[in-house]
N, C-alpha and C positions, 0 to 999 in steps of 0.2 A: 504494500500500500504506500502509496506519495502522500507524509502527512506535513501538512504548509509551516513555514518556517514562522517559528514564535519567537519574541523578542528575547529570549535566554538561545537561543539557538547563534545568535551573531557573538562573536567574538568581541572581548572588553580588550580596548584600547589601553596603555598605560597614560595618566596624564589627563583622562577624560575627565575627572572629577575637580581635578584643579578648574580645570576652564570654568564650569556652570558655577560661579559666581552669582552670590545675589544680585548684583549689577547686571551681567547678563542676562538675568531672568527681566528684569524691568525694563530692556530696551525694546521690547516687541510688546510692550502693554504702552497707552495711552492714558487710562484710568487706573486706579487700583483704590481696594476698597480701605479701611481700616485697618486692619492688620497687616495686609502687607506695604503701607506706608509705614506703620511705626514698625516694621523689620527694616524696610527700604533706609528710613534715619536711625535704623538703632537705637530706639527708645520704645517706652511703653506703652501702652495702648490707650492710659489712662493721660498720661502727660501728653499724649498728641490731641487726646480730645479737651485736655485746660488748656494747650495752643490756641485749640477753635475757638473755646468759648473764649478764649482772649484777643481774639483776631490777629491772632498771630501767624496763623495759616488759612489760608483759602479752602474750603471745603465746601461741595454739593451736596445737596439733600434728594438721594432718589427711592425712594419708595421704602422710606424709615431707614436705611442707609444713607451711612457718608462716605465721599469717593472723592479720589484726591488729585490733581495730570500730575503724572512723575515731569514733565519740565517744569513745571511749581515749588516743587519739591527737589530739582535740581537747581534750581536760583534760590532755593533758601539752602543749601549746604553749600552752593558759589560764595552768597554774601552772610554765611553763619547769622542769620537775624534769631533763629530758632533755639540755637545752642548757644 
């Protein structure tokens, strides 16, 4: 029987895991919700949300979630206004 190739069937590269980077992962997202902004800054989930409520960060309100654009969130770790 030909049974189809599953993702443990490919060979692990050495060095793969260095690359995927939290940074990496956030370049192919626009939005991100709560947590993973406060992974994105390395801070807590609680202290990102007394940023908001301090308007210290920009945050959207979509359907009782808050969501954040990582270039927002890239200009506050540019000009350290947050930390």
């Amino acid at each position: 029987m030909n049974n189809p190739k599953t993702i443990t069937d490919t060979p692990c590269y050495p060095g793969v895991a260095e690359v995927n980077t939290s940074a990496t992962l956030f370049d192919n997202h626009k939005w991100v919700d709560t947590k993973g902004a406060a992974s994105y800054l390395k801070i807590s989930v609680g202290s990102l949300r007394n940023a908001v409520y301090r308007k210290q960060v920009i945050a959207r309100k979509f359907r009782r979630r808050l969501y954040f654009k990582v270039s927002e969130l890239n200009r506050l770790l540019e000009n350290s206004t947050l930390l």
